[in-house]
C-alpha positions in Angstrom: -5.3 -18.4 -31.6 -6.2 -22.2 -30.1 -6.3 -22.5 -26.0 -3.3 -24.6 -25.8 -1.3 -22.6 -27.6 -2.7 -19.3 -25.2 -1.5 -21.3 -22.2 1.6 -22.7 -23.4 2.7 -18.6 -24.0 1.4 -18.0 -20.6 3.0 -20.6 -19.6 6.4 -19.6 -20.5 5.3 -16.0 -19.0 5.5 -18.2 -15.5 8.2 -19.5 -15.5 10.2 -15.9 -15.5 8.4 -16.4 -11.9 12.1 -18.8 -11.4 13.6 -15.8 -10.1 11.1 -15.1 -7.6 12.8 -18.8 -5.5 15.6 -16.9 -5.0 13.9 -15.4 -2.2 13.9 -18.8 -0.2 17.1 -19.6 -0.1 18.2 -23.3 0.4 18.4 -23.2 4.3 14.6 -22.1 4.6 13.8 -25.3 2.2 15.8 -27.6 4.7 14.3 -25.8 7.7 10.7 -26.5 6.2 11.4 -29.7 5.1 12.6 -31.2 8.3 9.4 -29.3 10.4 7.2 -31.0 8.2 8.7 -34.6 8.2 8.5 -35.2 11.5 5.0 -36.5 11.8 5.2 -39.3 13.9 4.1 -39.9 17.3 7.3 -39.4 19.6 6.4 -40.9 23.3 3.0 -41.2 22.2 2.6 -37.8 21.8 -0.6 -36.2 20.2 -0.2 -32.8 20.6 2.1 -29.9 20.2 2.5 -29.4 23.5 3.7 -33.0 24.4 5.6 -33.1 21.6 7.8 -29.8 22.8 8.3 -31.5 26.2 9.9 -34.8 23.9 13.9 -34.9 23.6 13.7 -37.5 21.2 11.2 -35.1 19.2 13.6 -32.0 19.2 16.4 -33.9 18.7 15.0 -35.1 15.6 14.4 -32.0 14.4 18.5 -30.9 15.4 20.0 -34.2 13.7 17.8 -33.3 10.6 19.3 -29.7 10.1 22.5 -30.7 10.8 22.5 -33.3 8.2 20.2 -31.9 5.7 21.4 -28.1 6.2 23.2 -26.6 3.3 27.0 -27.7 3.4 29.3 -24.7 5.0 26.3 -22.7 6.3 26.4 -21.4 10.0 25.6 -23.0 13.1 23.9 -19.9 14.2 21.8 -20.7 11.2 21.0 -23.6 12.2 20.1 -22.5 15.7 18.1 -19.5 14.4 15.8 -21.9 12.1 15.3 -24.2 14.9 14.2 -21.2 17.4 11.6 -20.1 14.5 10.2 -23.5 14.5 10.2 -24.2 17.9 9.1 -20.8 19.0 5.6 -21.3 15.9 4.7 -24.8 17.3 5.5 -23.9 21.4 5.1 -20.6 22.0 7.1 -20.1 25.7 6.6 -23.5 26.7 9.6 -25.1 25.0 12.5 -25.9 27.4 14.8 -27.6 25.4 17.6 -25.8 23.1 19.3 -26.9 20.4 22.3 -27.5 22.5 20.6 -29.6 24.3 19.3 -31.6 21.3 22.8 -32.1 20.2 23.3 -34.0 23.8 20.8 -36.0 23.8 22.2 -37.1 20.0 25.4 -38.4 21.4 23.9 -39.8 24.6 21.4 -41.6 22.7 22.0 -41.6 19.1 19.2 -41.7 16.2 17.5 -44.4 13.8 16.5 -44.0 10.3 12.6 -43.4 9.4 13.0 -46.4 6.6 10.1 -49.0 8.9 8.1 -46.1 10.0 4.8 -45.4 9.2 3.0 -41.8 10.9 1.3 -44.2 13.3 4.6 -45.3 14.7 5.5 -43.6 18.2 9.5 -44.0 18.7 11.0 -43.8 21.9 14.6 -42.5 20.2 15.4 -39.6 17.9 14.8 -40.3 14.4 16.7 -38.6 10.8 14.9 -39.0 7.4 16.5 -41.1 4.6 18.0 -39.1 1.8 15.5 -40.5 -0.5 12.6 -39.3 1.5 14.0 -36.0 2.0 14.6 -35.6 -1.7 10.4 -36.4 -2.5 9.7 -34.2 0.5 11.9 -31.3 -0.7 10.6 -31.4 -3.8 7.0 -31.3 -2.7 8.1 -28.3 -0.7 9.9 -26.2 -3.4 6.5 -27.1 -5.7 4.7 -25.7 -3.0 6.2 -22.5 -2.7 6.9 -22.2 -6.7 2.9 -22.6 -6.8 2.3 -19.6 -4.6 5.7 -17.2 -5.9 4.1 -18.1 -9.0 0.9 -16.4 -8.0 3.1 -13.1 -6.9 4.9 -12.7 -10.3 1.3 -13.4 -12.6 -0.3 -10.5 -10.0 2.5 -8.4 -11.1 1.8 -9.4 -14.4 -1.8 -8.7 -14.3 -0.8 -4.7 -12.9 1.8 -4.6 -15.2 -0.9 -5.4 -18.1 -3.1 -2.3 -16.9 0.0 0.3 -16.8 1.0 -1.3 -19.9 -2.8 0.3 -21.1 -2.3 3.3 -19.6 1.2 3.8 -21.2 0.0 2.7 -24.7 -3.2 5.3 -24.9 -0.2 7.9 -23.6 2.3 7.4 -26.1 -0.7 7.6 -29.1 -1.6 10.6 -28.1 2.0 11.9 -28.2 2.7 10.4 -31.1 -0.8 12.6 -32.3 0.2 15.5 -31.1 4.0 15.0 -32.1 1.9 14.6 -35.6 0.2 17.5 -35.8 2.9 19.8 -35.2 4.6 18.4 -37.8 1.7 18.1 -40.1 -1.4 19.6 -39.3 -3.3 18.7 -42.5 -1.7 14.9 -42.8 -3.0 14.4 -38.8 -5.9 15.2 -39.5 -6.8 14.3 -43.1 -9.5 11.2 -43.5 -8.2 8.4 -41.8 -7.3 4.9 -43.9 -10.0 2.8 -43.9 -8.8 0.3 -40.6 -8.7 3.3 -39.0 -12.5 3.9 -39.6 -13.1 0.5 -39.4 -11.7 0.6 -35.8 -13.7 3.9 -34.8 -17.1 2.6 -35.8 -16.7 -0.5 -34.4 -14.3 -0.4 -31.4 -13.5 2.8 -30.2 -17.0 4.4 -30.5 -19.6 2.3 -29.7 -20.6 1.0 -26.4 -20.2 -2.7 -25.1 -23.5 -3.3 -26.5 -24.9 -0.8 -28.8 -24.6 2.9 -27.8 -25.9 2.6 -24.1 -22.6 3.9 -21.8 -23.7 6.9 -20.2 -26.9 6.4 -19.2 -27.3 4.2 -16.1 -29.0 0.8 -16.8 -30.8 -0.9 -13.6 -31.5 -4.3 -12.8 -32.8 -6.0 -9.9 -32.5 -2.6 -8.4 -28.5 -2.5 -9.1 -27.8 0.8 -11.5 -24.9 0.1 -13.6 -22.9 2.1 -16.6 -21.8 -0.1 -19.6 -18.5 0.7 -20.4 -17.4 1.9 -23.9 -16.1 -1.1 -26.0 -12.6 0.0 -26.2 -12.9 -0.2 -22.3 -14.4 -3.7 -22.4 -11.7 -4.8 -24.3 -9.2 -4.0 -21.9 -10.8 -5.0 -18.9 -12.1 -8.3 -21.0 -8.5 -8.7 -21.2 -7.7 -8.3 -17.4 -10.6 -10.6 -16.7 -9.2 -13.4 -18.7 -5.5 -13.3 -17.6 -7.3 -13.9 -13.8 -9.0 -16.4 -15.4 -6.2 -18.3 -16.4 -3.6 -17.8 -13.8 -5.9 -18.6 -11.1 -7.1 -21.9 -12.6 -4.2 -23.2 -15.1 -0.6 -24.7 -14.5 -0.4 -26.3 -11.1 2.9 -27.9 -11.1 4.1 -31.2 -9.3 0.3 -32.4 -8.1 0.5 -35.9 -7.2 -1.0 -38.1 -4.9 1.3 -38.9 -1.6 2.0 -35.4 -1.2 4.0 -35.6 2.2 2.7 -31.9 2.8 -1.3 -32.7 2.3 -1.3 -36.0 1.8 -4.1 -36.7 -1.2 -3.8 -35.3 -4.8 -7.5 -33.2 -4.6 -6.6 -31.9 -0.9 -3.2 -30.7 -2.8 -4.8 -29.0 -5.5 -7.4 -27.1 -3.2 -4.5 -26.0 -1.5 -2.7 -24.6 -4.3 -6.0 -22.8 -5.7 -6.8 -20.9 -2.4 -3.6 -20.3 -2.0 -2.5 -18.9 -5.6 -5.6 -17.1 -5.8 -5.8 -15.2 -2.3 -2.2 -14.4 -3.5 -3.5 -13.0 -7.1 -5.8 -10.8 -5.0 -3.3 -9.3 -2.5 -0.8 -8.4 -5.5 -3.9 -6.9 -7.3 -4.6 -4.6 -3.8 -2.0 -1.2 -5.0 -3.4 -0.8 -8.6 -7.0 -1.3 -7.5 -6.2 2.0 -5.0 -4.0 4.0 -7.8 -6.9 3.5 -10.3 -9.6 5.5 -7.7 -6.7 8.0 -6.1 -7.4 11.6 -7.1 -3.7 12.0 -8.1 -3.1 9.0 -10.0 -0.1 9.6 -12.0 -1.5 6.8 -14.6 -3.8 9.8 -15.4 -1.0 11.5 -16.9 0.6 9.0 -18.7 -2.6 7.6 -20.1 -4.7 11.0 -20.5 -7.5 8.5 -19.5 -10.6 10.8 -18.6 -12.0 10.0 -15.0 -15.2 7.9 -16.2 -12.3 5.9 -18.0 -10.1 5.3 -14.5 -14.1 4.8 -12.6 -14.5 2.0 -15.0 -11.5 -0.1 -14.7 -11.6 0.6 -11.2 -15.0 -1.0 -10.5 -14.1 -4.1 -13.2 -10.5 -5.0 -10.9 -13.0 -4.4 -7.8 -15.3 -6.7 -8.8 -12.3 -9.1 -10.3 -10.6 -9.1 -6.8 -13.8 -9.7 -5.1 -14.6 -12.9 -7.0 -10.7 -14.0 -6.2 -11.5 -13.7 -2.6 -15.0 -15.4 -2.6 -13.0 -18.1 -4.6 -10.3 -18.2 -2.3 -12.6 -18.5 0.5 -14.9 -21.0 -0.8 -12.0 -23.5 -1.6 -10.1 -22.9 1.8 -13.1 -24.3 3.3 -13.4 -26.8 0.9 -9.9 -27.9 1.6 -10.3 -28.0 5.1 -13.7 -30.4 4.8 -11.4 -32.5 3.1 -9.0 -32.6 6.3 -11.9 -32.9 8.9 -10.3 -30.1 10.3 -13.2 -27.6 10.4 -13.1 -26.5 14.1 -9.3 -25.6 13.7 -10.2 -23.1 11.0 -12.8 -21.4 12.9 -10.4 -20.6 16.0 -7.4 -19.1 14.0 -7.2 -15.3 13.9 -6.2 -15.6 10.1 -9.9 -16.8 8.9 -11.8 -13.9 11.2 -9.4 -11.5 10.2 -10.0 -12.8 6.3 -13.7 -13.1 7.0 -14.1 -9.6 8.1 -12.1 -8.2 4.9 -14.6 -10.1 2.4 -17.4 -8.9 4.6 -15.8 -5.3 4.4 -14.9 -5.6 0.7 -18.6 -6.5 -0.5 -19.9 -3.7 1.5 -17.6 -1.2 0.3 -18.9 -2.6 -3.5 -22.3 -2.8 -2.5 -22.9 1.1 -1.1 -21.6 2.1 -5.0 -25.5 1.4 -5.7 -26.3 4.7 -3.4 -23.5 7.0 -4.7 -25.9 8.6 -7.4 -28.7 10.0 -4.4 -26.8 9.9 -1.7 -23.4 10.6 -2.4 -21.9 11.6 0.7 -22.9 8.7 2.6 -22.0 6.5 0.2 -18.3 8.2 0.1 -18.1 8.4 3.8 -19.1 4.7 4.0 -17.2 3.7 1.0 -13.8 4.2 2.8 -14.7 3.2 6.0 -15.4 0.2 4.6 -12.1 -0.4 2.2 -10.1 0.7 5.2 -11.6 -2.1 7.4 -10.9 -4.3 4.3 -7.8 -3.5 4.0 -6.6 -3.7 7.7 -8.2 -6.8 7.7 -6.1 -8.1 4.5 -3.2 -6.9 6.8 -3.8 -9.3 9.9 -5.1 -12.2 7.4 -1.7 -12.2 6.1 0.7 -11.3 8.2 3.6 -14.0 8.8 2.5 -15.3 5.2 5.2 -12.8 3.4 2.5 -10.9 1.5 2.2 -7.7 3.5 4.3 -5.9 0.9 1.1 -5.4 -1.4 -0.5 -4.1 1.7 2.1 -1.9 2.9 2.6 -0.3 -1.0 -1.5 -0.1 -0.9 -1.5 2.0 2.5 1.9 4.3 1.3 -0.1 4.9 -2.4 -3.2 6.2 -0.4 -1.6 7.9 1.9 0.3 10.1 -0.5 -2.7 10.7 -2.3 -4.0 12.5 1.4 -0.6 13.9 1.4 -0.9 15.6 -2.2 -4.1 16.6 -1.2 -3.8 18.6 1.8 -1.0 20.4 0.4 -3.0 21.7 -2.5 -5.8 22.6 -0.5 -3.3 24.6 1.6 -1.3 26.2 -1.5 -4.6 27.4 -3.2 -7.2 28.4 0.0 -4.5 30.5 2.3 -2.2 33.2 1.6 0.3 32.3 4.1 3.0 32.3 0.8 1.5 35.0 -0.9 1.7 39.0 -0.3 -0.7 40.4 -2.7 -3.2 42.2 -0.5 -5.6 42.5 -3.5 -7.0 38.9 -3.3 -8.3 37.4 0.2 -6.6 36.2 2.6 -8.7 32.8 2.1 -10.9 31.0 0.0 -14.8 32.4 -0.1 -17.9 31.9 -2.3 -20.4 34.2 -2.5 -23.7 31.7 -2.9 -27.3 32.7 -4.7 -29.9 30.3 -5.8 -31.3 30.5 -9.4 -34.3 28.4 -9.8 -33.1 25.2 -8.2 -29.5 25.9 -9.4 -26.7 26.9 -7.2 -24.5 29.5 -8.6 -21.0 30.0 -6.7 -18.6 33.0 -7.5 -15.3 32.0 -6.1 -12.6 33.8 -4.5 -8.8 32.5 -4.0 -5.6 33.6 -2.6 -4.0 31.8 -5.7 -4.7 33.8 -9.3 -6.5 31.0 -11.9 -6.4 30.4 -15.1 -8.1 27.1 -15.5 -8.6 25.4 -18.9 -11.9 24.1 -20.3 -12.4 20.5 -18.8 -11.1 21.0 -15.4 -12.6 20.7 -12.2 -12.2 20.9 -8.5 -13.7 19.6 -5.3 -15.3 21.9 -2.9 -15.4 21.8 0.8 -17.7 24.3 2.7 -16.6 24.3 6.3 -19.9 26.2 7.8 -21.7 22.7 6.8 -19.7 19.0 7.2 -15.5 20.1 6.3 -15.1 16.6 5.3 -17.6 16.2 2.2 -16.7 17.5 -0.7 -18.0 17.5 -4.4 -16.6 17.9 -8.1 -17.7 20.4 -9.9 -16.7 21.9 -13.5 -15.2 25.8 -13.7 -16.5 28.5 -15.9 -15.7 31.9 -16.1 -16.2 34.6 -13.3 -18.8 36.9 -13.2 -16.6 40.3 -11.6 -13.7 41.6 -11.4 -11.6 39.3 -8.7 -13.1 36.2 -9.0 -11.1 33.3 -9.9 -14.0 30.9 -11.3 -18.1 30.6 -11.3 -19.3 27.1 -10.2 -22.8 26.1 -11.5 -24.3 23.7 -9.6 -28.2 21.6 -9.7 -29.3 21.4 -5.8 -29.7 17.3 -5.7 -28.4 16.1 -2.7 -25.5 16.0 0.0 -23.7 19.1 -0.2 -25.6 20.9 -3.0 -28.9 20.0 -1.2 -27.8 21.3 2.1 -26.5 24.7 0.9 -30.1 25.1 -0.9 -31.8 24.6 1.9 -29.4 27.5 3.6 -30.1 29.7 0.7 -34.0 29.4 0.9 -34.2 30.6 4.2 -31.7 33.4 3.7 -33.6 37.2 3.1 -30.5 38.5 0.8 -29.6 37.7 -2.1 -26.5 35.5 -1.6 -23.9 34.5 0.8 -20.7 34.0 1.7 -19.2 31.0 2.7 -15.6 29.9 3.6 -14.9 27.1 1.2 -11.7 25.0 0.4 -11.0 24.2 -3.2 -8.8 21.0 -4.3 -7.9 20.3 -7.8 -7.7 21.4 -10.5 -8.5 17.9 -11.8 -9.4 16.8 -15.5 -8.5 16.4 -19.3 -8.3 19.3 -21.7 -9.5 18.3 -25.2 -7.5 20.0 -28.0 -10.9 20.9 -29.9 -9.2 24.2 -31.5 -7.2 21.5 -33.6 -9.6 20.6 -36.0 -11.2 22.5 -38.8 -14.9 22.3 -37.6 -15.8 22.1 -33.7 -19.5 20.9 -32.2 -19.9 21.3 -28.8 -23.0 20.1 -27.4 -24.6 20.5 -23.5 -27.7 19.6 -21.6 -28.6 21.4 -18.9 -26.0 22.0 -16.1 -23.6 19.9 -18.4 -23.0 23.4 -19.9 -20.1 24.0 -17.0 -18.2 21.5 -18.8 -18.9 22.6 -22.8 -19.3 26.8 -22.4 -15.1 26.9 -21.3 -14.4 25.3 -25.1 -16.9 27.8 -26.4 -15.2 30.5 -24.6 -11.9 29.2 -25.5 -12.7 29.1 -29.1 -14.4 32.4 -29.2 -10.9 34.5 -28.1 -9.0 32.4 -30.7 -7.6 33.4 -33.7 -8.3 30.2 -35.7 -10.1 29.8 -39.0 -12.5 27.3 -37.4 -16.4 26.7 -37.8 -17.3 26.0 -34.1 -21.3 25.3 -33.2 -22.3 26.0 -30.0 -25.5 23.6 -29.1 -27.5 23.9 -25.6 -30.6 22.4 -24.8 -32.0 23.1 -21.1 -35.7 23.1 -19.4 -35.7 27.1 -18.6 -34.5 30.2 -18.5 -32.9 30.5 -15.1 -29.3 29.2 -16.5 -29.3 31.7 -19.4 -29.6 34.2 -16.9 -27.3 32.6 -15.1 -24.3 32.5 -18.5 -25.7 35.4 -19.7 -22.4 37.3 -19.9 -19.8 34.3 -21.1 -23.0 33.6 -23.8 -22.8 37.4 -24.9 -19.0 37.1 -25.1 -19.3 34.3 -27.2 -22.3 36.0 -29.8 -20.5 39.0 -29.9 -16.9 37.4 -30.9 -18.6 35.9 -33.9 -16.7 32.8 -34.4 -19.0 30.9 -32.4 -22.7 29.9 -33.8 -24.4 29.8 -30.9 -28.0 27.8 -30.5 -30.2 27.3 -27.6 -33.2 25.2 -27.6 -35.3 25.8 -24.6 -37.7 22.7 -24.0 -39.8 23.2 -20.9 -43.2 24.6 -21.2 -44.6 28.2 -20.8 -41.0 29.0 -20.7 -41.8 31.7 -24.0 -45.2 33.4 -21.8 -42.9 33.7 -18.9 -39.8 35.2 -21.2 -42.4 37.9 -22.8 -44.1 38.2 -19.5 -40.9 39.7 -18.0 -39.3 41.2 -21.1 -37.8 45.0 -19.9 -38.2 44.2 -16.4 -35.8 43.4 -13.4 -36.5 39.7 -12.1 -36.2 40.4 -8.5 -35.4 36.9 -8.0 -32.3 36.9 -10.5 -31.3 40.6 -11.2 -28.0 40.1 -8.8 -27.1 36.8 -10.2 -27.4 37.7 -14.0 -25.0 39.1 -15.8 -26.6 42.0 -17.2 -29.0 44.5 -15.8 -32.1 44.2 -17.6 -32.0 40.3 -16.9 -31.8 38.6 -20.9 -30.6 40.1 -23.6 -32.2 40.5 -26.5 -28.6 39.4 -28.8 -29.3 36.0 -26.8 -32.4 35.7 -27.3 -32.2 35.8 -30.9 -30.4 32.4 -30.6 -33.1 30.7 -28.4 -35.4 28.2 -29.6 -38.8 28.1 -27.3 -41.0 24.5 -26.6 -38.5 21.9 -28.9 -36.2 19.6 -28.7 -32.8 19.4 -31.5 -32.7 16.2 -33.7 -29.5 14.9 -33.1 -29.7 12.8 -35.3 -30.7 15.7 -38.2 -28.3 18.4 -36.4 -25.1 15.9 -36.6 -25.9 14.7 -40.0 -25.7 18.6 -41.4 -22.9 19.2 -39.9 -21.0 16.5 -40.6 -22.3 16.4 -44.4 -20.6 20.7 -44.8 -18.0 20.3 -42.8 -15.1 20.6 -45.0 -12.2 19.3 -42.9 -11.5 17.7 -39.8 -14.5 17.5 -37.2 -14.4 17.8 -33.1 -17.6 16.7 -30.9 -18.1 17.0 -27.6 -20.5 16.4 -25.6 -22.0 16.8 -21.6 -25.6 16.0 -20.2 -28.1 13.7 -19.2 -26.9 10.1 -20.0 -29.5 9.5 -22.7 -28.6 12.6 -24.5 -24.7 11.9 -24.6 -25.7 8.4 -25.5 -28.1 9.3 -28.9 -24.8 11.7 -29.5 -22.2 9.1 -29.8 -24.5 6.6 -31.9 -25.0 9.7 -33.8 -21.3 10.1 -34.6 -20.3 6.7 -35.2 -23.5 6.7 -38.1 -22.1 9.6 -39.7 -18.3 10.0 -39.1 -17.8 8.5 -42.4 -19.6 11.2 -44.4 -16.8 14.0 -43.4 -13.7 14.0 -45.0 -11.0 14.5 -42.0 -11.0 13.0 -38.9 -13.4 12.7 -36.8 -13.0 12.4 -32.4 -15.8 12.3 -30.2 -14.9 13.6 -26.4 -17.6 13.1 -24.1 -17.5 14.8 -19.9 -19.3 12.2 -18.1 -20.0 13.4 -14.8 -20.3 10.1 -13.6 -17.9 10.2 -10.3 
């Protein structure tokens, strides 16, 4: 589609902003209209507060409302308007009334503004020629339609992302609607758009297959986006593009509001775009909330929501360097540079761009030092964001900040009342379960393993997870973590967890110097959060992990092992050591034992087989109360472990793919490289099985 023809639809997509003047109504044009007129110099007067003091100054402003007012309207209207002028330009130092304006009038009566130029200092009252006030009227209603404008292509530019969200809901109920119907038709071999669209939009990364590893440069770690992804927020990018910097209407030199053509069209930009920003302020905060009802509609995953939610970051942030840079340009133009500084509405708008680039700029810390970076993160949007608050109050745009504060503070809201339904049995009278929410805590070879107790019975699904709050260390810093199965009788869920930093490295260090063998802690849990992948579906099922990744795939396993499905399901793990076998070792010998799951472990680090044999019929010390046997591995596991290698993806998917004989499932959790050679994987081979093919990756990426 050409450019022109792009903005001329766009265009038309504006001007539904028409409604959006019926929120001045006629008597705030005439109020404006005649405060801005009026700039001559009555009495000689060359500031605001001479100009107060001047009768025939006021009294210009009075004969102007009551001859330009709309016809019929009230006199208290007309008293009102000139109190809220007035009151802006004199604070408590204006003496005269409008009563008294009216007085002067008929003492002195007025003269026309036809011979005057702004130089001109008359001694009596002067009205503004009809013909005048028309040009100035209509440079006013421009004015405003330029910045309501900017509020309705906001709205647009939210509307655009729900409109995403509600589109990638209604497919998958139209896919699930599907397969009820028709099992074998949903998932037969797609058409060959279809295919063309999964190898070359929906599976692929923005470039190539790099998404979930983090990419550095200049010492900034980012994560590509998948290409679907890019396509939206491409999208998002360009309508900012071109409602920022298209369709200024009515720009003309001997603009009675700014006076030159260029100081009029700086104005409109920093204007429209500081307004683009504010509107943009509520969906920015529902994309990172916790309980984000576009999560339902859309059955985004949460690496999905991080990624639009750093692209409209960084989209709003640009606005406001923008809006900045040409305010200041603007106000070069007027020589009126020392004016700026003083007003409260460019410290106030300085400190939220100062705020807003430090909240954006800690994300580079989140991976090693999470806490901190969360901690600092909000401290900074809130500072932003009371800042926006002050920047724009009296403007008319607090709305978006007001709808901003109320969406966040429901998310708190939601928040602490789950944490208080699920961690205390003030509601609940079964005196089997505790009272409160505990973990007892052991160490496994650099991996913290957490057997949780609640008040609330669980019965979580595969994919879920919760945040975890340990009130013996900070009560404020939490962390996600996937659920898998309890070890005993009692507990709700097991929590598997690598000691990194934060949180997991504090309650490491706590472990090390304990004697016993674990401890309890009083925790509170929040969630459950997360998708839940309908793997059991399909004809054929591959569920790969990497290391601790395994909290996220071993549920499906589990899942798919109690089923009764004809399914073939492949069960793939690949981890340094031992110490998280021991750790599974009951859901794993579940799994074996059901049958219906082949089950394959590759153990890669070294000496890991001498230490194995080493310790074969004996009791680790170190473990035997965290495993889930007695005599530490089992020999029905071991049978499935691989020592000293590494799988071939690339060989591994291929097989599969090539016998499966139906539809085919894949998902996938680990390191960022491994998910990454997985995907490029699928998207090489998809084509070879004949059914349909979905890749679902857990990207724990938060």
């Amino acid at each position: 589609m050409k450019l022109p023809i792009l903005l001329k639809l766009l265009t038309v997509l504006t001007l539904l902003a028409g409604p959006s003047m019926a929120m001045w109504s006629a008597a705030d044009f005439a109020r404006d209209v005649c405060r801005r007129s009026y700039k001559f110099q009555f009495d000689g007067c060359k500031d605001s507060k001479c100009l107060c003091a001047s009768p025939n100054y006021v009294s210009s402003f009075v004969i102007c409302l009551e001859t330009y007012m709309p016809e019929g309207s009230p006199k208290e209207l007309h008293r009102s308007n000139f109190k809220t002028v007035l009151k802006k330009l004199c604070g408590t130092e204006n003496k005269l009334t409008y009563d008294d304006g009216l007085k002067y009038l008929d003492k002195n009566g007025y003269i026309f503004n036809t011979n005057l130029t702004k130089k001109a200092t008359p001694n009596k009252p002067v009205l503004i020629d009809q013909a005048t006030w028309n040009k100035n009227y209509l440079d006013d209603y421009t004015t405003r339609a330029n910045r309501d404008y900017g509020v309705w292509q906001g709205a647009f530019m939210t509307f655009y992302l729900i409109v995403l969200c509600c589109i990638s809901g209604i497919s998958k109920v139209v896919k699930s609607i599907y397969y009820k119907r028709s099992a074998s038709k949903a998932l037969s071999k797609p058409n060959k758009m279809t295919r063309l669209w999964q190898k070359y939009i929906s599976l692929p990364a923005l470039f190539g297959f790099v998404h979930a590893k983090e990419l550095s440069f200049w010492g900034i770690n980012i994560t590509l986006p998948t290409r679907m992804e890019s396509i939206g927020i491409f999208g998002y990018f360009a309508l900012a593009l071109i409602f920022c910097f298209t369709r200024y209407y009515n720009v003309h030199e001997d603009n009675f509001i700014y006076g030159t053509k260029k100081k009029q069209l700086l104005r409109h930009i920093a204007a429209r775009v500081g307004i683009i920003a504010t509107t943009q302020l509520p969906i920015l905060t529902l994309l990172a909330l916790r309980n984000n009802f576009l999560m339902y509609i859309s059955g985004w995953s949460l690496a999905t929501f991080n990624a639009y939610h750093r692209a409209v970051s960084r989209v709003v942030y640009i606005m406001l360097i923008v809006h900045a840079t040409v305010y200041h340009g603007y106000y070069a133009h007027t020589a009126s540079t020392a004016n700026m500084y003083i007003a409260h509405w460019y410290w106030s708008g300085a400190t939220g761009i100062i705020a807003f680039g430090i909240a954006i700029g800690v994300g580079n810390f989140r991976r090693y030092f999470y806490d901190t970076f969360l901690i600092m993160h909000v401290i900074f949007v809130l500072v932003a964001f009371v800042a926006t608050y002050y920047h724009v109050h009296g403007m008319g745009y607090t709305q978006s900040v007001y709808l901003t504060f109320a969406l966040w503070a429901m998310d708190w809201l939601l928040r602490f009342c789950n944490i208080m339904w699920i961690n205390l049995s003030l509601w609940r009278g079964d005196s089997n379960r505790v009272k409160s929410a505990e973990a007892d805590m052991s160490l496994v070879g650099g991996n913290i393993v957490m057997n949780v107790k609640t008040p609330m019975p669980w019965n979580f699904k595969p994919g879920q997870f919760v945040f975890v709050y340990v009130a013996s260390l900070n009560p404020w810093e939490c962390h996600p973590f996937s659920l898998v199965s309890g070890d005993n009788v009692g507990d709700s869920f097991k929590i598997i967890a690598k000691a990194q930093n934060g949180l997991t490295k504090k309650l490491a260090k706590r472990l090390e110097r304990t004697n016993s063998a674990s401890l309890t802690f009083k925790i509170a849990v929040e969630g459950p959060y997360g998708e839940v992948h309908p793997v059991e579906r399909y004809d054929s099922s591959l569920l790969i992990a990497g290391g601790v990744g395994v909290t996220a795939i071993l549920p499906y396993a589990e899942k798919l092992s109690r089923m009764d499905i004809r399914q073939h399901t492949q069960f793939i793990w690949v981890v340094r050591n031992l110490d998280l076998i021991k750790i599974c070792n009951k859901s794993l010998n579940k799994i074996i034992e059901s049958g219906k799951v082949e089950v394959k472990i590759f153990v890669a680090g070294e000496n890991e087989e001498n230490l194995y044999l080493s310790e074969k019929g004996k009791i680790n010390s170190d473990t035997s109360s965290l495993s889930d046997s007695s005599n530490g591995l089992d020999d029905i596991i071991m049978n499935h472990v691989s020592f000293g290698e590494k799988p071939s993806f690339a060989q591994m998917i291929a097989e599969n793919f090539s016998q499966a004989t139906g539809s085919m499932a894949v998902v996938s959790c680990g390191p960022g490289q491994m998910m990454d050679d997985i995907r490029k994987q699928v998207s090489t081979n998809f084509e070879s099985v004949n059914g349909r093919v979905e890749y679902f990756e857990e990207a724990f990426n938060w």
